[in-house]
C-alpha positions in Angstrom: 64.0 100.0 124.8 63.9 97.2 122.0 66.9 95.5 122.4 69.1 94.1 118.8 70.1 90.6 118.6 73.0 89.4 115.8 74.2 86.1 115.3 77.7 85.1 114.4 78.7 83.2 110.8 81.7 80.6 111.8 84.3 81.1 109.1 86.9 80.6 111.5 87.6 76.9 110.9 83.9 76.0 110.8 81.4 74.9 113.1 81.0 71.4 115.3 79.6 69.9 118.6 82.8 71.7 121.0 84.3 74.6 121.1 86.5 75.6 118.1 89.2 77.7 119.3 91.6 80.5 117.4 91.6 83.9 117.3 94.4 86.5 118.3 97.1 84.6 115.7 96.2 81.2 117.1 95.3 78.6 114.8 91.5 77.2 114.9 90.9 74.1 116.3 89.5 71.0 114.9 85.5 71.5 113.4 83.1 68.8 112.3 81.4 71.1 109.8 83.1 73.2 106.9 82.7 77.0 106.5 81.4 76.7 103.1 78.3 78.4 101.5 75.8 75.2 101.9 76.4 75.7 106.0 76.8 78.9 106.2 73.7 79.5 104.3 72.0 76.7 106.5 73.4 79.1 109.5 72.6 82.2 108.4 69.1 81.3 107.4 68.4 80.3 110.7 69.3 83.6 112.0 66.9 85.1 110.0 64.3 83.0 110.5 64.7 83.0 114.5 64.4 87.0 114.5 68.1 88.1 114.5 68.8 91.2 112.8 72.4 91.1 111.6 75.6 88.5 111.4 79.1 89.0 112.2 81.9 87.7 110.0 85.0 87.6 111.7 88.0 88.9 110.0 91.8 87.8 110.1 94.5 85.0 109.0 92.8 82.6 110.9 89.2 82.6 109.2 87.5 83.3 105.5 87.7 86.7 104.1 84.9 88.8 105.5 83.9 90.8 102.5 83.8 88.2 100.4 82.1 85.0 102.9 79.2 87.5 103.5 78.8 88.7 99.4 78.2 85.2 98.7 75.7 84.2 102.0 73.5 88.1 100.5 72.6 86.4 97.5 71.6 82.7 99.5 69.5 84.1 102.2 66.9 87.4 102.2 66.5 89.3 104.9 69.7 88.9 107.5 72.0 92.1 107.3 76.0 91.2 107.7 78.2 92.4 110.2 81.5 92.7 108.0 84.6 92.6 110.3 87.4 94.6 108.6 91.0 95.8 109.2 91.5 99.3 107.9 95.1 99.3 107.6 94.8 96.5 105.0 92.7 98.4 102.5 92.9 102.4 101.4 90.0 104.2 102.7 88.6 105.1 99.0 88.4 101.3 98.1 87.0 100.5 101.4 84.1 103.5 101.1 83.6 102.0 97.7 83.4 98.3 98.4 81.2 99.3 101.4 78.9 101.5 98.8 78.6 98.6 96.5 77.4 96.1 98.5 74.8 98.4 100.6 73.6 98.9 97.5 73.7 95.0 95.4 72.2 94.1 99.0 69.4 97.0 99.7 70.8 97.9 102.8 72.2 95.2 104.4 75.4 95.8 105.3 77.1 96.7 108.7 80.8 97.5 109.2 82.5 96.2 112.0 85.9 98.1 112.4 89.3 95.6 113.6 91.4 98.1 113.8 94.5 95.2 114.3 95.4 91.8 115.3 98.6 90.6 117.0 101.9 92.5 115.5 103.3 89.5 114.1 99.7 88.6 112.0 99.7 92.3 110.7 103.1 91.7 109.7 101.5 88.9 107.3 99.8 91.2 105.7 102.4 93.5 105.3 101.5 95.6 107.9 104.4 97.1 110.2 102.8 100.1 112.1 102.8 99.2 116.0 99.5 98.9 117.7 99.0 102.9 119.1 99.8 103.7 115.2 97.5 101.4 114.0 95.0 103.0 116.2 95.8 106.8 114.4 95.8 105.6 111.7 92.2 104.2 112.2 91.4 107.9 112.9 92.7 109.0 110.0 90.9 106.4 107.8 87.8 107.0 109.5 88.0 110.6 109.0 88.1 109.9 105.3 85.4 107.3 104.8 82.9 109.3 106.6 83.3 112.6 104.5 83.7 110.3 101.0 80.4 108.5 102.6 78.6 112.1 103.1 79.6 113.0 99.5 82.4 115.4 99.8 85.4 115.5 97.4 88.5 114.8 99.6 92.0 116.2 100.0 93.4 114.6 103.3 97.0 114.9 104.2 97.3 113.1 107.5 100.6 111.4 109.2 99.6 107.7 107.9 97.0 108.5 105.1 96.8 111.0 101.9 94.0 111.0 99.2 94.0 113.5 96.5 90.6 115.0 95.4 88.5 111.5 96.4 85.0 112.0 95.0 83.0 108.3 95.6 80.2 107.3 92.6 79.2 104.4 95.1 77.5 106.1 98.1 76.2 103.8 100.0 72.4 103.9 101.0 71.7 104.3 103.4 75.3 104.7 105.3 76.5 101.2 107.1 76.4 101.9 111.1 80.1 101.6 112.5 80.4 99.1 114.9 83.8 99.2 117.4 85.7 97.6 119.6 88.4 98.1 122.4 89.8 98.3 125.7 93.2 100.7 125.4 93.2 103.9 126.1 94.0 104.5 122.2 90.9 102.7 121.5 88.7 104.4 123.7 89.7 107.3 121.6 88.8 106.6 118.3 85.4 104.7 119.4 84.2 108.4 120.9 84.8 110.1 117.2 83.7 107.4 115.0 81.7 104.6 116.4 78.0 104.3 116.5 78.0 101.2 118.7 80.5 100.7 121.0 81.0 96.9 121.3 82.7 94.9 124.5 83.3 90.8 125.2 81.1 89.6 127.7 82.3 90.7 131.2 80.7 90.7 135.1 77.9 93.5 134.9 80.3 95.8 137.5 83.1 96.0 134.8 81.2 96.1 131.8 79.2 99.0 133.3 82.7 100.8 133.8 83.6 100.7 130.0 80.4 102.1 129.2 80.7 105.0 131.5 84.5 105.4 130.3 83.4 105.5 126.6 80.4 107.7 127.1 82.2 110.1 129.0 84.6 110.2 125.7 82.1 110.7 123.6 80.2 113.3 125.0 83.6 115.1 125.2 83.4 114.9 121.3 80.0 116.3 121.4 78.6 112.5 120.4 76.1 109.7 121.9 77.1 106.0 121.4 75.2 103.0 122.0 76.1 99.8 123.4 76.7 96.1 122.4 78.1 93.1 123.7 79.6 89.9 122.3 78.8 86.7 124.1 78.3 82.5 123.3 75.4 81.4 124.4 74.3 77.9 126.1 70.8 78.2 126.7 68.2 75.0 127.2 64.9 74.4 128.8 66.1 73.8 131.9 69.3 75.0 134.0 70.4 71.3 134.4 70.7 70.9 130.6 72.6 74.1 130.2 75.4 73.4 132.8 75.2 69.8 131.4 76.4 71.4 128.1 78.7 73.5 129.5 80.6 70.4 131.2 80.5 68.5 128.4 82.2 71.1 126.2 85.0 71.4 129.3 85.2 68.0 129.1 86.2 67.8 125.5 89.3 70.3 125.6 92.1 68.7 126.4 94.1 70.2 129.4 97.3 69.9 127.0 95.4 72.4 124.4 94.7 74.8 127.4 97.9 75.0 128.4 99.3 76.1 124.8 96.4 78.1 123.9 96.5 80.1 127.2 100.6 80.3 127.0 100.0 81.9 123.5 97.0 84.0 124.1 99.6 85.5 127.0 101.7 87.4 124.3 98.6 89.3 123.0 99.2 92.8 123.3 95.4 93.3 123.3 94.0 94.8 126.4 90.6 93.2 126.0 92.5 90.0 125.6 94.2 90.8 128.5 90.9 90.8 130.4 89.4 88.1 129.1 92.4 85.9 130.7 91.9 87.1 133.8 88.3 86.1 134.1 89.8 82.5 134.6 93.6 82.2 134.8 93.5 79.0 132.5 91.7 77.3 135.5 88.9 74.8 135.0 87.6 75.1 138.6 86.2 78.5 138.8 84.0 79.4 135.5 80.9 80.9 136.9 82.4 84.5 136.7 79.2 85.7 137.7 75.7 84.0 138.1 74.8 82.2 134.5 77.9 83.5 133.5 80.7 81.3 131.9 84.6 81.9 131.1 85.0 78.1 129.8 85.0 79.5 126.3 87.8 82.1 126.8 90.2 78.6 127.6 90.9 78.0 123.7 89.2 80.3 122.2 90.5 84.1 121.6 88.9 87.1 122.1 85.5 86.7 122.9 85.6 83.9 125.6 82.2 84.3 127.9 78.8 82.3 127.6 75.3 82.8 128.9 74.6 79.4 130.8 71.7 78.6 131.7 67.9 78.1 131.2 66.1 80.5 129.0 64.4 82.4 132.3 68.0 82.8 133.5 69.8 83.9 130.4 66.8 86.4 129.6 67.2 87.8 133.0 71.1 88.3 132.5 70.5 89.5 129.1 67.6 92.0 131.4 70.4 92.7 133.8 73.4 93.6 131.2 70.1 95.5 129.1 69.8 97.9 132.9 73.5 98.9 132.4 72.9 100.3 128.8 73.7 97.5 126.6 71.1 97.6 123.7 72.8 94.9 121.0 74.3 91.4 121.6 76.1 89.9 118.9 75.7 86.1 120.2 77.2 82.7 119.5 77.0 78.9 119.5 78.2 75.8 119.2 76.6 74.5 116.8 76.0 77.4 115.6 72.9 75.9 113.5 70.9 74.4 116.6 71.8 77.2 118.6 70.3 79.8 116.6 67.3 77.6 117.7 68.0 77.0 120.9 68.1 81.3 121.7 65.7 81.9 119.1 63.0 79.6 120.1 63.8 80.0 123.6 64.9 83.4 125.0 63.8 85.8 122.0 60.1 85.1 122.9 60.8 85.4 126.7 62.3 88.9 125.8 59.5 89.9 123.3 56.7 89.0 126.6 58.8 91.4 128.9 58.9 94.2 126.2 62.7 94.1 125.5 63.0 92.4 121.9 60.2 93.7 119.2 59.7 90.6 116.4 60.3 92.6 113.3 60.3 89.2 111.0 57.4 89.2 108.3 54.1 87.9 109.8 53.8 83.7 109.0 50.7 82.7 107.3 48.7 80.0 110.4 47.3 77.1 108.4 43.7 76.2 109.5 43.3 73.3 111.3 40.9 70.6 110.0 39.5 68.3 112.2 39.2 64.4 111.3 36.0 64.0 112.7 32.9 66.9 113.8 31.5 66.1 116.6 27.9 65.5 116.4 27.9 64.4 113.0 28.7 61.3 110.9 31.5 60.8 109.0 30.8 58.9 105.7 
């Protein structure tokens, strides 16, 4: 099995040396570099150039619009495809199919869609968005229902409880069809990932739990007749040797103020996400207990929201969890940094060829030309 790696674009406050928190209606914290297109270009050619396939853009009030971030980083880099984060109650499904057919097409294919179906109440609310979070989640089903058939070229009448569209024909079929990436830990969720999603994505949790949401969604799906596959979402703190790693690790505790933990995790206690929910209780806002399970860490999850787990450790031991997550059925990792720059380096350089030696990650970048090496002297002869 050749495994998917994607990287993650930082337009949610930027990019620096710690971690810069946010997510779930909380603001960002403080970043030492700007999410604007010179970095973001500097990070997402890096991706490409260290073998990842795709990069996520987060989406929300919090971070730079999605759609938009990603249009401008297709025409700066080349290869890299763009995990577009989206919220489907805050576009109609025809404009959405349409805007996802337009830039499959201005990009040649490089587009991926991955499907939010909500934040916290209060940030819908924002947005002008009202529905509680079980009616966001049918109304996801509906818009899903709609995209797909607009996306396979039918003309659409669709009366549903949340959505209606009227003899929808789209011009702007997208080739070939963006992959629908989705996430969720409510039963409501688990729902709508067995009709629509084609990879089911979790945060980074201990192997034993993360192997029981797998089974959970796959026994959905098959009830629907379908087959899923499986990604996770996960920082990464990988160096040369272990030492260095959990050196990084501390010194990224060591910046966060305890006065920030305490706010952020009094905050991130209102979420009514369930994922959120378990992210918390990997470390109960303690500092003491990180290592949630061996090269494992839950110091992220302190300020950050949502995805809140690293992989510490040296590249042998991050490969190996990466192995051991890979056993359970996981075939895609959307992966982070901070910096996101170097770290793209750091994995790239270090685990991906690790992987591609054990069979699990297949190098599909084009083949670099090797200059010849010239010698300053040949031995045996005179140099004049």
């Amino acid at each position: 099995m050749a495994l998917k790696f994607h990287w993650f674009l930082p337009t949610n406050g930027g990019d620096g040396r710690h971690v810069v928190g946010g997510g779930h209606g909380l603001a960002p914290g403080g970043s030492g570099r700007p999410a604007d297109v010179a970095y973001l270009t500097q990070v997402a050619r890096a991706a490409e150039d260290n073998g990842f396939t795709a990069a996520l853009t987060p989406t929300g009030a919090w971070c730079e619009d999605a759609w938009l971030s990603t249009a401008m980083l297709s025409q700066t880099s080349q290869r890299l495809k763009f995990l577009v984060a989206f919220r489907p109650g805050l576009v109609s499904p025809f404009l959405a199919a349409q805007m996802a057919g337009t830039f499959q097409n201005m990009t040649e294919g490089r587009l991926l869609l991955n499907v939010v179906t909500g934040g916290e109440s209060h940030e819908q609310r924002m947005y002008g968005d009202h529905l509680d979070k079980d009616a966001r989640y049918a109304r996801c089903d509906e818009f899903l229902q709609i995209v797909r058939r607009l996306w396979a070229g039918e003309t659409v009448d669709f009366h549903g409880e949340h959505l209606h569209v009227d003899a929808a024909t789209l011009g702007q079929i997208p080739d070939p069809v963006p992959e629908i990436y989705f996430g969720g830990s409510s039963p409501a969720a688990g729902i709508v990932a067995a009709r629509h999603a084609d990879v089911y994505l979790t945060w980074g949790e201990p192997p034993a739990a993360v192997a029981e949401k797998i089974a959970w969604i796959r026994g959905l799906a098959a009830e629907q007749g379908r087959t899923i596959r499986f990604g996770i979402r996960m920082h990464t703190i990988t160096r040369d040797t272990a030492d260095e790693a959990w050196a990084e690790a501390g010194r990224l505790l060591a910046g966060i103020d305890p006065a920030t933990i305490a706010k952020v995790q009094q905050g991130l206690r209102l979420s009514e996400s369930e994922g959120q929910r378990r992210m918390l209780d990997l470390h109960r806002g303690r500092t003491d207990d990180l290592e949630i399970h061996p090269n494992v860490w839950a110091g992220v999850g302190l300020v950050r929201g949502g995805a809140g787990t690293a992989l510490v450790g040296s590249h042998e031991q991050v490969a190996d969890r990466i192995a051991e997550y890979a056993s359970l059925g996981i075939e895609e990792f959307v992966l982070s940094a901070y910096p996101h720059l170097e770290g793209a380096y750091w994995f790239g350089e270090g685990v991906l060829p690790i992987l591609a030696e054990r069979g699990l990650w297949k190098d599909e970048r084009p083949r670099r030309r090797q200059h010849t090496t010239m010698p300053f002297a040949t031995a045996g002869r005179a140099v004049r």
